[in-house]
mmCIF file of the C-alpha atoms, coordinates in Angstrom:
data_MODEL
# 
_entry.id   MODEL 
# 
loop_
_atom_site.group_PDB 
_atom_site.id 
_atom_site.type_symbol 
_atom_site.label_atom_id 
_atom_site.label_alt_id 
_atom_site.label_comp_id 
_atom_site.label_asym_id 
_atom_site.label_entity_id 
_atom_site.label_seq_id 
_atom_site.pdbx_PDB_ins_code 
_atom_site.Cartn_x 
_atom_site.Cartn_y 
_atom_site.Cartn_z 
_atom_site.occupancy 
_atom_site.B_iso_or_equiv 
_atom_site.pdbx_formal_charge 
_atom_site.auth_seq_id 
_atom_site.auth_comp_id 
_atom_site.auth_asym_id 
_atom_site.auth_atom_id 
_atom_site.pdbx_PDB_model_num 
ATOM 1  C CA . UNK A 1 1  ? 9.371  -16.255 -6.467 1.00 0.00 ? 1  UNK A CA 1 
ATOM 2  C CA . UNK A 1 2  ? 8.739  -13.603 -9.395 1.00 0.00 ? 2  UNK A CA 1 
ATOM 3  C CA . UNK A 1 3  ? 5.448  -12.260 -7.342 1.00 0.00 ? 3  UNK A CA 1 
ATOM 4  C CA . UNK A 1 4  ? 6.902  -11.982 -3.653 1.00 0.00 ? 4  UNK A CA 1 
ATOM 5  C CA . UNK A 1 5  ? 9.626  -9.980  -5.709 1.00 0.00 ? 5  UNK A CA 1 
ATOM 6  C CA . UNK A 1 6  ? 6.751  -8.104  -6.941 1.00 0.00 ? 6  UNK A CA 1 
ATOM 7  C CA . UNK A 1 7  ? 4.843  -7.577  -3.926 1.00 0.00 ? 7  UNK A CA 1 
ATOM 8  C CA . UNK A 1 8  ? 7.805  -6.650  -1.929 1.00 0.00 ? 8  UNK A CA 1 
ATOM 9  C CA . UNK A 1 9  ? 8.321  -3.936  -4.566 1.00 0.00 ? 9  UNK A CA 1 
ATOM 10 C CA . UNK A 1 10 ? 5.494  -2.586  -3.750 1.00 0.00 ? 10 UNK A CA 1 
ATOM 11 C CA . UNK A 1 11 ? 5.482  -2.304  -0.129 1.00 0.00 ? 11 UNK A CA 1 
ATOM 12 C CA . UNK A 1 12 ? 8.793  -0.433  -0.510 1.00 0.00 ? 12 UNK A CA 1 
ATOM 13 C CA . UNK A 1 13 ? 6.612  1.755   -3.128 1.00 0.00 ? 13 UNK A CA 1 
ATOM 14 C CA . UNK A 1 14 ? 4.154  2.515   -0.932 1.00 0.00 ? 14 UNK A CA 1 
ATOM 15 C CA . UNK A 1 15 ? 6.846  3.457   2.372  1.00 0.00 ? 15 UNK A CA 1 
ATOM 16 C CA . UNK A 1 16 ? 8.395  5.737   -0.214 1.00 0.00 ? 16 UNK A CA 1 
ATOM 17 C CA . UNK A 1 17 ? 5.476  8.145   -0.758 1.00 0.00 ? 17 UNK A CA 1 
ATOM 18 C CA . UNK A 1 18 ? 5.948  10.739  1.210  1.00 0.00 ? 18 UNK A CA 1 
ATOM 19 C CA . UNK A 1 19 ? 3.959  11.206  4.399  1.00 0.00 ? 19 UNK A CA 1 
ATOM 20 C CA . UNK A 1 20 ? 4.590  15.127  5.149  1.00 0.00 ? 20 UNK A CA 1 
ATOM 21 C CA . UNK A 1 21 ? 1.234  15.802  3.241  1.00 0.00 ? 21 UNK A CA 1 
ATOM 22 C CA . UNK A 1 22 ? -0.652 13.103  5.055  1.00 0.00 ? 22 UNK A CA 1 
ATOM 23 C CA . UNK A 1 23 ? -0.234 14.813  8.046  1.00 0.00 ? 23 UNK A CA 1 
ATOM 24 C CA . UNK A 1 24 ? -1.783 17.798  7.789  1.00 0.00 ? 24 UNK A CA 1 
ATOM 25 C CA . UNK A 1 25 ? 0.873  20.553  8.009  1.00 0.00 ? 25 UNK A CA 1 
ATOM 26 C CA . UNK A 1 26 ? -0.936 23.862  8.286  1.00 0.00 ? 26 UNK A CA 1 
ATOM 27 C CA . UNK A 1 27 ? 1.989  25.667  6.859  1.00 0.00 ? 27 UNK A CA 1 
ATOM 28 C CA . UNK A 1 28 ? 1.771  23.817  3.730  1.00 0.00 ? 28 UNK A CA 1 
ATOM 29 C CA . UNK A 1 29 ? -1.667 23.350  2.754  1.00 0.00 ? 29 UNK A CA 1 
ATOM 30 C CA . UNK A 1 30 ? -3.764 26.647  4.178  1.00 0.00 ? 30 UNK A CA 1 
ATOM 31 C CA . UNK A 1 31 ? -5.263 28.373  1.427  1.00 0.00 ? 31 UNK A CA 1 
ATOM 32 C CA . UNK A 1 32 ? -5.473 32.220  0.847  1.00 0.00 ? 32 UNK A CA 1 
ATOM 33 C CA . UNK A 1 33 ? -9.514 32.441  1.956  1.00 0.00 ? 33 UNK A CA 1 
ATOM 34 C CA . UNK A 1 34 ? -8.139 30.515  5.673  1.00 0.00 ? 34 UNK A CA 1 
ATOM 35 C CA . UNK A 1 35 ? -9.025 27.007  4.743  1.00 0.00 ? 35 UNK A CA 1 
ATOM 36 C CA . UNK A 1 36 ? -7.109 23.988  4.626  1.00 0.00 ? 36 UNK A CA 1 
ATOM 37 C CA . UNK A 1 37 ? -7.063 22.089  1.544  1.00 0.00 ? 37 UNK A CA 1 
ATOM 38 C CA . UNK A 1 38 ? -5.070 18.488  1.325  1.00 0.00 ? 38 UNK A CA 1 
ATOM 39 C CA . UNK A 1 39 ? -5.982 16.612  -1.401 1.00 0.00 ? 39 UNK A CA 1 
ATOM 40 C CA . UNK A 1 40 ? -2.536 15.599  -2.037 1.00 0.00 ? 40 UNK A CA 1 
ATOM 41 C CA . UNK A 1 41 ? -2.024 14.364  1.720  1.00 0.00 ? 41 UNK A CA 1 
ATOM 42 C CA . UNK A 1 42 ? -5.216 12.116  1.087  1.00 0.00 ? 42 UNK A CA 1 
ATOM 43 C CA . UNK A 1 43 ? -4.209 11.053  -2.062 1.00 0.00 ? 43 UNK A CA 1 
ATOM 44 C CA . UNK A 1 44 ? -0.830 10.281  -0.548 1.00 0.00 ? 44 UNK A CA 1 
ATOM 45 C CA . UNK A 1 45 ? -2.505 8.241   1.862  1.00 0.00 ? 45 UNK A CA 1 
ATOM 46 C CA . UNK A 1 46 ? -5.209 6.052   -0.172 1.00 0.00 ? 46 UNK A CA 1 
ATOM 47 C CA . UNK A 1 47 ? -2.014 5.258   -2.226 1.00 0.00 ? 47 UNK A CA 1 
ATOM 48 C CA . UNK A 1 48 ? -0.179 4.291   0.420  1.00 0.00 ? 48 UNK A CA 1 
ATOM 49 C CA . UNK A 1 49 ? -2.793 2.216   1.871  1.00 0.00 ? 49 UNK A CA 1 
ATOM 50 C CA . UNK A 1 50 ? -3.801 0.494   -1.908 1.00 0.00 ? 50 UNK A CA 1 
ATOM 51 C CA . UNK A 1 51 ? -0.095 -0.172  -2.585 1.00 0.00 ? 51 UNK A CA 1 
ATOM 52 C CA . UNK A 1 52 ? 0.244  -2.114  0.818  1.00 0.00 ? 52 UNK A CA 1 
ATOM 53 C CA . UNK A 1 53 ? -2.836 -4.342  0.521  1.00 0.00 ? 53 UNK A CA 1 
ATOM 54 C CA . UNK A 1 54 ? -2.198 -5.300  -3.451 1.00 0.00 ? 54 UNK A CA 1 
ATOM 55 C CA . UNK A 1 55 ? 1.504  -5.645  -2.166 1.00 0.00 ? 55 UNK A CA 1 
ATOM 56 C CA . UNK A 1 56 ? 0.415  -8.638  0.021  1.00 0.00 ? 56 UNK A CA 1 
ATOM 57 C CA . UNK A 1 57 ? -2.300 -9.997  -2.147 1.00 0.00 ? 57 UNK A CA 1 
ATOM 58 C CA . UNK A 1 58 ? 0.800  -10.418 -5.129 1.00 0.00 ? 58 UNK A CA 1 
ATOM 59 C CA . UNK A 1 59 ? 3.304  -11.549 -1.988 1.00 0.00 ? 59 UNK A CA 1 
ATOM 60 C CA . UNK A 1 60 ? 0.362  -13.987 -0.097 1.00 0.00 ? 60 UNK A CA 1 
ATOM 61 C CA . UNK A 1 61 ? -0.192 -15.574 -3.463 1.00 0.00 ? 61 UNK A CA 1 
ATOM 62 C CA . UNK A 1 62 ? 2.504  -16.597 -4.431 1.00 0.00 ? 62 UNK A CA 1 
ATOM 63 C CA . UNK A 1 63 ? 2.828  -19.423 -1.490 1.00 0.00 ? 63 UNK A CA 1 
ATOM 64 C CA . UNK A 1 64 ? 3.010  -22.637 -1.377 1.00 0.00 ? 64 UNK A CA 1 
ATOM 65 C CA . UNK A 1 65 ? -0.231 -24.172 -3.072 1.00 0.00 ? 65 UNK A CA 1 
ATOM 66 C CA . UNK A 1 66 ? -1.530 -26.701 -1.604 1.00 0.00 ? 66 UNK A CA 1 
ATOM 67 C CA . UNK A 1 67 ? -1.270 -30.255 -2.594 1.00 0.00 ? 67 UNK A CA 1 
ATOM 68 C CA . UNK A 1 68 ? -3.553 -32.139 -4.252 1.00 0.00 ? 68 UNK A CA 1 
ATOM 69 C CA . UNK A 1 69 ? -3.490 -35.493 -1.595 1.00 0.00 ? 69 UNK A CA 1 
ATOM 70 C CA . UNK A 1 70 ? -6.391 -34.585 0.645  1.00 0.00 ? 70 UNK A CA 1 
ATOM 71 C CA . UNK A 1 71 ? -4.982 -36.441 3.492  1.00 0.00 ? 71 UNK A CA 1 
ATOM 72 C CA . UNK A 1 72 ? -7.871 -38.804 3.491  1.00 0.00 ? 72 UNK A CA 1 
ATOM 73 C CA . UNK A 1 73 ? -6.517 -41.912 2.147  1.00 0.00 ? 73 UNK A CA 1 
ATOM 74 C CA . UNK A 1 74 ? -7.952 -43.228 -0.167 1.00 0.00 ? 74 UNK A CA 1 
# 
C-alpha cells in the first residue's frame, strides 16, 4: 500500500511541472543574438517523462505477488 502511495505521488509530481517551457514559447525563450534556447522546457520534459515511468515502476510493484502454488498439483 506504502508504494502505490508513493508512486501515485509521483505521477501528481510529474503533472505539476509546468509545461509552458516545454512548449516552446518564442516569447519566452529567444535569446538576444535571434536564437531560441530551451533548456529548461527540455529539462521540464525529461522530468516529466522520468517521474511518470519510476511512478509506475514503484505503483506496478507493489501488486499482488504471486503465489507460491504453481497450479500444477502436486
Amino acid at each position: 500500500m506504502k508504494k502505490k502511495i508513493i508512486g501515485l505521488a509521483l505521477w501528481l509530481i510529474a503533472f505539476l511541472i509546468p509545461f509552458k517551457y516545454a512548449i516552446l514559447d518564442t516569447d519566452e525563450v529567444v535569446l538576444e543574438n535571434g536564437r531560441a534556447d530551451n533548456i529548461t522546457g527540455l529539462l521540464a520534459f525529461v522530468a516529466t517523462i522520468a517521474l511518470l515511468f519510476v511512478g509506475y515502476l514503484v505503483f506496478d510493484s507493489a501488486g499482488s505477488k504471486p503465489a507460491s502454488d504453481d497450479g500444477h498439483g502436486h
